[in-house]
Backbone bond lengths (Angstrom), bond angles and torsions (degrees), N, CA, C in turn:
res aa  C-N    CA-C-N  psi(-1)  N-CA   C-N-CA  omega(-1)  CA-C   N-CA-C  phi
1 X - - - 1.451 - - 1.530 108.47 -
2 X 1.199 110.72 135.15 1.396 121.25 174.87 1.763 105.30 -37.83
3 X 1.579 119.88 156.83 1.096 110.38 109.40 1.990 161.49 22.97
4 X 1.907 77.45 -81.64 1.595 81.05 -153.19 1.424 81.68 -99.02
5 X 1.757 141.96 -19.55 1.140 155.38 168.31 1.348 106.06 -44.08
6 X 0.980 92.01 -51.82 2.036 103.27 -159.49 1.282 90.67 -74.23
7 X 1.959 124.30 -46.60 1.705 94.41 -159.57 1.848 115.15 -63.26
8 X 1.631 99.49 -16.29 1.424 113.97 -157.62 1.975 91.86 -72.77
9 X 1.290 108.33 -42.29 1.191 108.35 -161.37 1.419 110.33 -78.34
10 X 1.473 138.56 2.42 1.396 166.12 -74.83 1.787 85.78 172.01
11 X 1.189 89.76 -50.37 2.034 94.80 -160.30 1.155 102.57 59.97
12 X 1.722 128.26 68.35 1.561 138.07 136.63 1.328 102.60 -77.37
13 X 1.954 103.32 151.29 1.022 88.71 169.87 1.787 77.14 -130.01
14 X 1.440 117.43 142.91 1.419 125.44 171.26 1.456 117.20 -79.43
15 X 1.575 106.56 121.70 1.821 102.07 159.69 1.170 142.36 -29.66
16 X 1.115 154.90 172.37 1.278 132.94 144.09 1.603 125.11 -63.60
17 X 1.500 122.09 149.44 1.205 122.67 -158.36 1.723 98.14 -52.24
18 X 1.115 122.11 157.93 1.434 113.93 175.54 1.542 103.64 -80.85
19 X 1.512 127.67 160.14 1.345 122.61 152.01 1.578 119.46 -97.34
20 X 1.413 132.37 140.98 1.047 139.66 167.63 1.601 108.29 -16.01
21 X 1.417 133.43 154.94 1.156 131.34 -174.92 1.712 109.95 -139.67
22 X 1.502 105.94 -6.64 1.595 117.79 177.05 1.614 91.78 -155.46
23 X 1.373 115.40 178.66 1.792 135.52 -178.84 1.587 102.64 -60.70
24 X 1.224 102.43 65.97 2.115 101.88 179.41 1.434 103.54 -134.85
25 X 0.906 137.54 177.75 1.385 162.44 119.02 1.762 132.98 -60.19
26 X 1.039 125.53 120.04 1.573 129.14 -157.76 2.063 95.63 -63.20
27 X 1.230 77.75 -43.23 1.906 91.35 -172.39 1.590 102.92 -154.14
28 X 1.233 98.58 139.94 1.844 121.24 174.25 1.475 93.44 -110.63
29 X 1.681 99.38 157.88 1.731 92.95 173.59 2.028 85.59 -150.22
30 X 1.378 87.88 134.68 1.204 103.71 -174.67 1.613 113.87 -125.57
31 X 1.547 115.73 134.86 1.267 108.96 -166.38 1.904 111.44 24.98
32 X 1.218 131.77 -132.38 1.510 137.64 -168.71 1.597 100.19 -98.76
33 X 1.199 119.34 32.25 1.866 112.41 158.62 1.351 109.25 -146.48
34 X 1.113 96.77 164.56 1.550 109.51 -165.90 1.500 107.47 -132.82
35 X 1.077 101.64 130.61 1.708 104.35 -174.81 1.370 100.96 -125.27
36 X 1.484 116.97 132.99 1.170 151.62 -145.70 1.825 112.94 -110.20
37 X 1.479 157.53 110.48 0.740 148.03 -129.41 1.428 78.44 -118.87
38 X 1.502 115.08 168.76 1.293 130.78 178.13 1.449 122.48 -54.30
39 X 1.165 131.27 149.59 1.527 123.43 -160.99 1.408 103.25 -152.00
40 X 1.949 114.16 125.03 1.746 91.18 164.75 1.310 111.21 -131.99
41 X 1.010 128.65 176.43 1.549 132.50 -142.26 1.733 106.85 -68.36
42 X 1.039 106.46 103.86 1.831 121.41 -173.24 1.316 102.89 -111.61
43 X 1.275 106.29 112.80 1.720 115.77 -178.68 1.458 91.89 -94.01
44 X 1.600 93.18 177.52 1.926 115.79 -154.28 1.574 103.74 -68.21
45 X 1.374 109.22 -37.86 1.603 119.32 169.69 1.647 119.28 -63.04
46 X 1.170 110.50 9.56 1.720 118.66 -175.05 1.547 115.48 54.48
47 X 0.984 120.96 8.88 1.374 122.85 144.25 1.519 113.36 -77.12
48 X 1.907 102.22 157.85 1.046 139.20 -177.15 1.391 113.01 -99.89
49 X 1.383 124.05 153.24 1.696 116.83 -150.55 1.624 62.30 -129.21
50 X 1.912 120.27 118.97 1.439 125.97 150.60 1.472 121.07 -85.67
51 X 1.607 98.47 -173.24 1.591 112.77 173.47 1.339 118.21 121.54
52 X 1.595 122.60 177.49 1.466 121.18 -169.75 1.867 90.47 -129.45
53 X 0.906 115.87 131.43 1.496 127.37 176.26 1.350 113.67 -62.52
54 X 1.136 118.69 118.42 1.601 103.55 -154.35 1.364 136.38 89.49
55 X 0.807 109.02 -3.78 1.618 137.59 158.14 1.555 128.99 -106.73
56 X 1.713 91.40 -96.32 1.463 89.79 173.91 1.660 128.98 -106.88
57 X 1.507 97.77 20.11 1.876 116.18 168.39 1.251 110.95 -134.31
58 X 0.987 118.18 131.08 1.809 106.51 154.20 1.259 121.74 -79.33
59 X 1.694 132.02 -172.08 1.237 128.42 -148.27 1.482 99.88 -90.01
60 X 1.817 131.37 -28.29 1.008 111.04 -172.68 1.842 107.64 -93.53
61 X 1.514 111.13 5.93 1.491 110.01 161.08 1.727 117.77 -74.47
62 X 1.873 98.99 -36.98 1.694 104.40 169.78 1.400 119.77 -57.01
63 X 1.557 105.57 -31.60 1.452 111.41 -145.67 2.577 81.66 -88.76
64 X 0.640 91.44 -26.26 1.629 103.08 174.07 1.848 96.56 -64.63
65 X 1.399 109.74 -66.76 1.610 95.36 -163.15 1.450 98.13 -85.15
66 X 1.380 141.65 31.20 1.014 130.36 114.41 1.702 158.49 -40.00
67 X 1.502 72.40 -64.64 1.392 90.96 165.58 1.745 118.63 -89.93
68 X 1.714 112.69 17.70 1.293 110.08 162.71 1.511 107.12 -115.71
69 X 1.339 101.05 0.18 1.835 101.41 173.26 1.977 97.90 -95.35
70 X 1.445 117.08 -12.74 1.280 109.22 164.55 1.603 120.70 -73.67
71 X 1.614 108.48 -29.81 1.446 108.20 170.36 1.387 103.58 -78.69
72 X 0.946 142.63 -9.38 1.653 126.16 164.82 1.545 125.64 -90.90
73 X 1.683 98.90 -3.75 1.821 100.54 153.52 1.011 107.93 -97.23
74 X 1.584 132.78 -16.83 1.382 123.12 -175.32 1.855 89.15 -71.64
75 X 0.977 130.88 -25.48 1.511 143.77 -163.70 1.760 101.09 -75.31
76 X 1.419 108.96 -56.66 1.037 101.51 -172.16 1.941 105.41 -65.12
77 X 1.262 134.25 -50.30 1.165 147.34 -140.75 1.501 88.53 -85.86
78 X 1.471 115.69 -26.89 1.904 87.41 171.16 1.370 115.07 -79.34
79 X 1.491 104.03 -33.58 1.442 103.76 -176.54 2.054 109.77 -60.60
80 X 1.321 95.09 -41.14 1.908 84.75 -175.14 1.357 105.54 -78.69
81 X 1.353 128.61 -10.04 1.425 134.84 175.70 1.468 126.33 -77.95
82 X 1.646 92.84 -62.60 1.318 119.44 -173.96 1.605 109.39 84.48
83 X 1.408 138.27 8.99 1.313 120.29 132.98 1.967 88.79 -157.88
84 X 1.371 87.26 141.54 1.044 96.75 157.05 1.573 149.04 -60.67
85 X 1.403 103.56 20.34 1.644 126.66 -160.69 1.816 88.25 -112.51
86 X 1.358 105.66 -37.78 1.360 89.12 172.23 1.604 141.62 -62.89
87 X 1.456 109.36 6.04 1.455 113.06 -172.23 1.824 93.84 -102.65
88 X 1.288 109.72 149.83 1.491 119.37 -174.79 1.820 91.42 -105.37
89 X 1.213 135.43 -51.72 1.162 120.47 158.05 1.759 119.21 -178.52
90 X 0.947 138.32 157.16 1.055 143.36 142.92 1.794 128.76 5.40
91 X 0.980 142.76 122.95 1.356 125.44 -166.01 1.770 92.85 -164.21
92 X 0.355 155.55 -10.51 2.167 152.60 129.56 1.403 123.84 -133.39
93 X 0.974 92.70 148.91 1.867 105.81 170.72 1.198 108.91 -135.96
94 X 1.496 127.37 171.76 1.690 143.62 -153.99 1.415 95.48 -176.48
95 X 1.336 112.19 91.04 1.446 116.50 175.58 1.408 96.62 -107.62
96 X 1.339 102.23 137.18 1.207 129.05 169.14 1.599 132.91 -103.77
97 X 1.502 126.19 105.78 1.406 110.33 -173.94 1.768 115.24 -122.22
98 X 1.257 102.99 116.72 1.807 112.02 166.41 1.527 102.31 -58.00
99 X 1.527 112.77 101.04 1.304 140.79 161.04 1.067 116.48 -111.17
100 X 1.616 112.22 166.80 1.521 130.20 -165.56 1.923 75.59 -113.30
101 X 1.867 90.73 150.65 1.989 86.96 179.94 0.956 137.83 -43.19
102 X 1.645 112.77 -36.60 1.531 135.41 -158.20 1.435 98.76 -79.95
103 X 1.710 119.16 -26.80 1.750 115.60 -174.89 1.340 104.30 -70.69
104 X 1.204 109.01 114.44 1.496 119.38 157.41 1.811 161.22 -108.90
105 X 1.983 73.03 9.70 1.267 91.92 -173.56 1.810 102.85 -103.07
106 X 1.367 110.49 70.83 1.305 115.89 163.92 1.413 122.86 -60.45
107 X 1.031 128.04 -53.76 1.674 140.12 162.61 1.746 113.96 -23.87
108 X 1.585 105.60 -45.17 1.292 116.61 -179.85 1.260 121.23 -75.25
109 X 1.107 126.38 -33.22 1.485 155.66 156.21 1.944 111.47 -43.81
110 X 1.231 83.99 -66.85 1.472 88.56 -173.86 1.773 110.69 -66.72
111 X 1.472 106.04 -19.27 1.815 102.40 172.93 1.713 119.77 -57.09
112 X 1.518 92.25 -26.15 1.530 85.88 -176.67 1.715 110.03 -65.48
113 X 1.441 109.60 -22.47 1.800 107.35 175.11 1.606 101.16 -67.72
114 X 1.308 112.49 -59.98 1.343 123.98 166.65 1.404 150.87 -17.11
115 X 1.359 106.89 -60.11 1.367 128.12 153.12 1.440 108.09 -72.68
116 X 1.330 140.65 -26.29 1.594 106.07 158.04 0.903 135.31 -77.94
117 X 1.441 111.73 -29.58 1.648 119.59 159.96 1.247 113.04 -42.18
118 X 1.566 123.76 -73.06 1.619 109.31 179.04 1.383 120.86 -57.97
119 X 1.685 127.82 -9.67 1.193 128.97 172.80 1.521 109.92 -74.78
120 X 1.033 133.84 -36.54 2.049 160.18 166.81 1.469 103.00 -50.89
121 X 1.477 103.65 -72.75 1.358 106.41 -160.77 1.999 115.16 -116.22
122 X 1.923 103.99 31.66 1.295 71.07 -167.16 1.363 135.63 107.57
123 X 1.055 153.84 109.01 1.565 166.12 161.10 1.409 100.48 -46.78
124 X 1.395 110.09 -37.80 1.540 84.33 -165.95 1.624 100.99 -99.53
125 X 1.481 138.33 -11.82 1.216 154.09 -148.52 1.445 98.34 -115.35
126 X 1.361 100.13 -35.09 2.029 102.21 -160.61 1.653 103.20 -95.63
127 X 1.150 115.62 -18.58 1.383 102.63 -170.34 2.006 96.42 -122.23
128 X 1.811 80.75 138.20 1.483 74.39 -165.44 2.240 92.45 -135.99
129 X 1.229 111.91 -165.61 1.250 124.01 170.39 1.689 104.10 -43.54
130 X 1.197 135.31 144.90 1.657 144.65 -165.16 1.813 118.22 -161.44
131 X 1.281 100.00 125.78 1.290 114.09 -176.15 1.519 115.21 -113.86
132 X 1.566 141.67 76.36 1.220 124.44 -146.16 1.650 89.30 -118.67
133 X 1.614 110.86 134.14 1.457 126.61 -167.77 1.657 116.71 -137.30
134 X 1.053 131.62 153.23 1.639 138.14 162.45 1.769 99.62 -102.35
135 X 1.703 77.98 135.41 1.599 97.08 168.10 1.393 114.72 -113.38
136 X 1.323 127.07 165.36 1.494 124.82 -166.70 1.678 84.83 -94.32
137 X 1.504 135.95 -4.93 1.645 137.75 -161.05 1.324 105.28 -176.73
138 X 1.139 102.71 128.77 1.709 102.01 151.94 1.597 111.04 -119.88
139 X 1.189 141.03 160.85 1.087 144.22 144.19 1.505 123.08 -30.25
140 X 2.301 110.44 113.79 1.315 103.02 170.44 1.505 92.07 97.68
141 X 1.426 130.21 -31.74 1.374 136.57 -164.44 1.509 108.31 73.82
142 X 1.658 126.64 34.62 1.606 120.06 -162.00 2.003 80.40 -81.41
143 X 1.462 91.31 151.61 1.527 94.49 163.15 1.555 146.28 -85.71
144 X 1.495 94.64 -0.98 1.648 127.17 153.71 1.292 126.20 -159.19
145 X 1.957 96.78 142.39 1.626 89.98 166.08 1.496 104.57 -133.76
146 X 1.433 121.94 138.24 1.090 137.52 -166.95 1.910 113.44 -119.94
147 X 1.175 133.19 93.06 1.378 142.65 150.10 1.327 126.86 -57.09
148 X 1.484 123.88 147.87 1.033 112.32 -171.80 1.497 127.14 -162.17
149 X 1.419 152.73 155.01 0.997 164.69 -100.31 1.329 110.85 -152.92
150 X 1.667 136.21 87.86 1.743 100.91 -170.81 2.114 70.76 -130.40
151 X 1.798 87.25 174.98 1.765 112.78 169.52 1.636 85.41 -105.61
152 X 1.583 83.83 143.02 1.428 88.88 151.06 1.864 121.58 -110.19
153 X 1.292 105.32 159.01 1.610 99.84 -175.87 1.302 116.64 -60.73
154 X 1.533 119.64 165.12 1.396 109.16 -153.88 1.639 101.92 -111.42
């Protein structure tokens, strides 16, 4: 199943593409990959879902605006694409989570990007190489930001 099939059949509904927020680019695409600029959880109303993990969310509220900062790269990549069928799959991630010290379950956090990806594209397409970390800050105070690494099909 496609892609763009599955998110529909899924009932996602994608944010709007994000716009740049400093001198970057959302996504570069180089020869057959595409690298993905940092992203944090942007719901459909163009708001940003805040907070510090461990503070003012717990992990399965993080592990949620995760996987809604993953629908806002799935957001960005149709828009620089124009369908999401064009990506062959996933190949790194760099999740980032605004935690309090003692939170340590970053790994868990970052599944919520995770598990939609392999829900999108597949187990074998969606899950790729992963870097999952706590920051003392993120920008905005979002409670993750996750960048990312995909091939596109050839």
């Amino acid at each position: 199943m496609s892609a763009e099939a599955k998110l529909a059949e899924l009932g996602l509904e994608l944010p709007p593409a994000p716009k740049p927020m400093g001198v970057y680019k959302p996504m570069v695409i180089i020869d057959n990959m595409v690298y993905v600029s940092g992203h944090g959880p942007l719901k459909s109303d163009g708001t940003l879902i805040v907070g510090r993990v461990g503070a003012d969310m717990d992990q399965e509220a993080a592990y949620q605006a995760a996987r809604q900062t993953g629908l806002a790269v799935l957001a960005t990549l149709r828009a620089g694409l124009g369908s999401l069928d064009k990506v062959k799959r996933i190949v790194k991630t760099l999740g980032m989570v605004n935690s309090e010290p003692d939170f340590l379950q970053h790994p868990a956090v970052i599944n919520g990007f995770s598990d939609l990806f392999a829900e999108v594209y597949g187990e074998e397409n969606g899950v790729g190489a992963r870097s999952a970390v706590g920051m003392g800050v993120l920008p905005g105070n979002i409670p993750v930001e996750v960048e990312a690494i995909f091939e596109l099909q050839s």
